[in-house]
N, C-alpha and C positions, 0 to 999 in steps of 0.2 A: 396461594390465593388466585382464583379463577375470577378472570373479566370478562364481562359479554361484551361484546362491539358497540351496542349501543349502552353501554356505564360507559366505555372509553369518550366515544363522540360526545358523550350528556359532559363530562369531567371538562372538556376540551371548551364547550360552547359557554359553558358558566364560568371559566376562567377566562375568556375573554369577554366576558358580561353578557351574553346572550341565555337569559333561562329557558332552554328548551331540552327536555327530558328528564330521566329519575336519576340523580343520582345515584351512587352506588349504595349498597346496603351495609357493607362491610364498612366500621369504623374508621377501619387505618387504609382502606384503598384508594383513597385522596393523595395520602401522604407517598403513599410506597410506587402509584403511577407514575408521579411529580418528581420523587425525590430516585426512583431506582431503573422502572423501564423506560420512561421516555428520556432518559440522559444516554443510557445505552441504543436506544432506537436510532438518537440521534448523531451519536459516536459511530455508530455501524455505516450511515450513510455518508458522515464526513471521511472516515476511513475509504470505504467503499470507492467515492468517488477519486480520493489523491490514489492510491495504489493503479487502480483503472485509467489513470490519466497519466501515472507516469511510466503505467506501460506502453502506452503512444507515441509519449514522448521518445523512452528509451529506444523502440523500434522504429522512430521515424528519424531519430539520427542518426541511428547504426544502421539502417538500412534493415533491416532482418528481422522478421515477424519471431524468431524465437527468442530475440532479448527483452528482458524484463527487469526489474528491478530484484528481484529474488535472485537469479539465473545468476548474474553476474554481481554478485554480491554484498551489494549494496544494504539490505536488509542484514544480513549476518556482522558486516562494521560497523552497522548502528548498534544493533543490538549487545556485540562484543563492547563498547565503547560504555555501553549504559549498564551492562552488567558488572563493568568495572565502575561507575560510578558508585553502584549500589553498595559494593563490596567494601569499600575502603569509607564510605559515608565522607563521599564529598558533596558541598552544598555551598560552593561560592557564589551559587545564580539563587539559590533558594528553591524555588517550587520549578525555576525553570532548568533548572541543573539535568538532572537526567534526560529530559529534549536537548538541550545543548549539546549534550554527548553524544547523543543519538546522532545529532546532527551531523556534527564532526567527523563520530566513522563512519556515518553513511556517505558524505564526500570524500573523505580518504579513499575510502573504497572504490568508489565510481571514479575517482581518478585516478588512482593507480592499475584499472582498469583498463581505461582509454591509452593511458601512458602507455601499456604494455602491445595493447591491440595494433596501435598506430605503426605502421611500418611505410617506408617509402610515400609517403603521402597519403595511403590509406589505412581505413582499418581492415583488418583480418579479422573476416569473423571466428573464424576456427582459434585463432589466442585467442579473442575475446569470450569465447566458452571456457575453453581451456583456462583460462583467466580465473573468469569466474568461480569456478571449481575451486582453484585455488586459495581465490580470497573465501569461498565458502569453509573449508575444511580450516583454515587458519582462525577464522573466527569461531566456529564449532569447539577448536581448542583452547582460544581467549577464555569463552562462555564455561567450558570443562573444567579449565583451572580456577576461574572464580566461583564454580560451584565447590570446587573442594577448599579452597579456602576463607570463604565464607561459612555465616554461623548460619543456622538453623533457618533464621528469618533471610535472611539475605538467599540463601535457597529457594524460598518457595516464591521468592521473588523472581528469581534466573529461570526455575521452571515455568512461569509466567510468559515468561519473555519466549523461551524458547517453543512453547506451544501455543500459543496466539491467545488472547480471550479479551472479549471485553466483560465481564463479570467486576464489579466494583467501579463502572464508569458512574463520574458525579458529573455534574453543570461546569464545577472549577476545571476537569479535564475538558471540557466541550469546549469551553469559554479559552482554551488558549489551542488546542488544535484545530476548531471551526476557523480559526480567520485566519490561522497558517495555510492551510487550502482555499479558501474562497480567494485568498489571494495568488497561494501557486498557480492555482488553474485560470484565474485572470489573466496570469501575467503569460500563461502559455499560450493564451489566444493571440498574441502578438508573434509568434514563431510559427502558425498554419501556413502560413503563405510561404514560407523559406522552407519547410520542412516539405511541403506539395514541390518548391521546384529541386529540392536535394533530393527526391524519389525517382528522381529524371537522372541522375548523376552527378559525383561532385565537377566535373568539368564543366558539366550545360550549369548547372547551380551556380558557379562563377563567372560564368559569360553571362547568365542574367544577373547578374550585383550581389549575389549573396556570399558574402564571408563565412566558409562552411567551418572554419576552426574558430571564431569567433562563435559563430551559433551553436557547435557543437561545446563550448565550454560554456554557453550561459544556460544549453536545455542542462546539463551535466550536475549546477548547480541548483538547477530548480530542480532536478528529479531527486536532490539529495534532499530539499527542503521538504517535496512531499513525504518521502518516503519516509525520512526521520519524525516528521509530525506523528507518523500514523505508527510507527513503532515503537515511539515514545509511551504512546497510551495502552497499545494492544499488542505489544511484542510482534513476534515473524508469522504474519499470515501470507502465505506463499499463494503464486500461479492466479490470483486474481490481476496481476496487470499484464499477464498472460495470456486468459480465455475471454477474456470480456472484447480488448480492440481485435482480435483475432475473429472471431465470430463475427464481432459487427463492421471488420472489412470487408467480410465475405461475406455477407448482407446488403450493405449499404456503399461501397466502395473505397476508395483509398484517401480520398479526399480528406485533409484534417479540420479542413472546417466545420465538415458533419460529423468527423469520426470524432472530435474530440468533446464536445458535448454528449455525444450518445453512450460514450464512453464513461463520461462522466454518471450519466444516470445507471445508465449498465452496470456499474461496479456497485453503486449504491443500492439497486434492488439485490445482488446477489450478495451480497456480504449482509444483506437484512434479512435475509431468507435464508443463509447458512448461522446466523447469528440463532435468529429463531428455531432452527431445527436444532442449534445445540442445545438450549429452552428446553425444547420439548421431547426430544428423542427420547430420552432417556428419566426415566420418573426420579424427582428427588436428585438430579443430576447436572450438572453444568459442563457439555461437553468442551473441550480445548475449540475456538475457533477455526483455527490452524491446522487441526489434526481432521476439520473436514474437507476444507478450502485444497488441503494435496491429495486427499483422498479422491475428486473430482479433478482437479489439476495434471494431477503424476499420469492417470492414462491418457488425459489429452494432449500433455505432449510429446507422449511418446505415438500419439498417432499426429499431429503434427510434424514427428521429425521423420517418420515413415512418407509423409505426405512430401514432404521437404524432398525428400530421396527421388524419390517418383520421380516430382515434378523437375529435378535440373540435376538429378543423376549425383547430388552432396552438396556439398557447402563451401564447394571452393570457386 
């Protein structure tokens, strides 16, 4: 079913009571607007924005423009954690069971992470890749073994998970992932100012008052809450908290009080516009989210880590 832009605008203004334009022609294009694309438009841009923000976050406590929530594996323990839910049909939360679990191994993850990275008072980022890998492939074979012991349905569930999609997003997914983010990203507007003086170093960051192991486990916890929101509903969409603060550092500068808003909107126009090119690419097709979002991701940061080299000779 094909919408003109003006049926969408006309659909929009009559539902908020304003009769201006023709409605649509088509019978069921009220219902299928209402009830199928604009829950998914809207799921793209609540995704969008926590991935994008909590790759801010991740690189502004670790210091390092290459960590992300995907990188270092954060996305893979949630996903692991939810695929076991699916598997074995647990449902002690109800509807909110599978985010719960998300939740869960997406902060096991991110702390066993930090746990590993931390050495002598610092982290190392070189473990903290290394890391990552690690908890990536452990998860990958969580995910592997509940597909093989899982039934049929349970399957095409885990491949969901593992290749990102929003395809079947309702209002009921929007209405508990939208305020899991509107409130991550609130509450990270509270850590700009700590995260601007820990870019200076953890030493100067403690001669100005900031408790950088404190900060660093409470961004730790919120980058778990984004991440799992957003995996909860759309499975692993990779290298978006990646390209987005990356780009618009080197745009707009390091600053997080600018970066983390524009971040925010940045992730949300590109995970709308990879959303919709899954739509449309392909006739009669729904591509995987996630199998574009690395398609455009995977060479940037392999020219990011090229860039990285250059610029300070590795990573140590």
């Amino acid at each position: 079913m094909q919408l003109g832009i003006g049926e969408v605008v006309s659909s929009i203004m009559h539902k908020i009571g304003v009769p201006l334009g023709i409605p649509a022609e088509h019978p069921h294009a009220e219902s299928a607007l209402w009830a199928i694309r604009f829950p998914r438009v809207v799921m793209a841009i609540v995704i969008g924005s926590a991935l994008a923000c909590s790759g801010v976050l991740m690189q502004g406590v670790f210091g390092n423009p290459l960590a992300e929530p995907g990188v270092v594996g954060v996305s893979s323990g949630a996903a692991a954690f939810a695929c076991i839910v699916i598997v074995f049909g647990l449902d002690f939360l109800g509807h909110w069971t599978v985010a719960f679990a998300a939740f869960l191994g997406g902060l096991a993850a991110t702390g066993l992470v930090y746990a590993t990275a931390r050495q002598s008072g610092r982290t190392e980022v070189v473990t903290l890749v290394l890391t990552g890998i690690a908890i990536n492939a452990v998860g990958g074979a969580v995910i592997a073994l509940m597909t093989f012991l899982g039934d049929s349905t349970s399957r095409e569930q885990i491949i969901f998970w593992q290749l990102g999609s929003l395809n079947g997003t309702r209002w009921e997914n929007v209405l508990v992932a939208a305020p899991i983010t509107v409130l991550g990203i609130g509450l990270a507007f509270f850590f700009t100012r700590k995260l601007d003086l820990l870019s200076l170093g953890e030493r100067p960051a403690r001669h100005l008052g900031v408790n950088v192991e404190t900060l660093r486990i409470q961004v730790i916890v919120l980058v778990a809450i984004l991440t799992s929101g957003a995996v909860a509903f759309a499975g692993i969409i990779g290298f978006v908290g990646l390209v987005v603060p990356h780009i618009l550092r080197m745009a707009m500068g390091p600053s997080h009080h600018v970066l983390l808003p524009a971040s925010a909107l940045g992730g949300a126009v590109l995970l709308l516009i990879a959303d919709t090119s899954a739509r449309t690419l392909v006739t009669n097709a729904d591509l995987p989210i996630g199998m574009l979002t690395a398609l455009v991701g995977g060479p940037f940061f392999f020219w990011l880590i090229r860039r990285t080299r250059r610029g300070s000779g590795g990573w140590s």
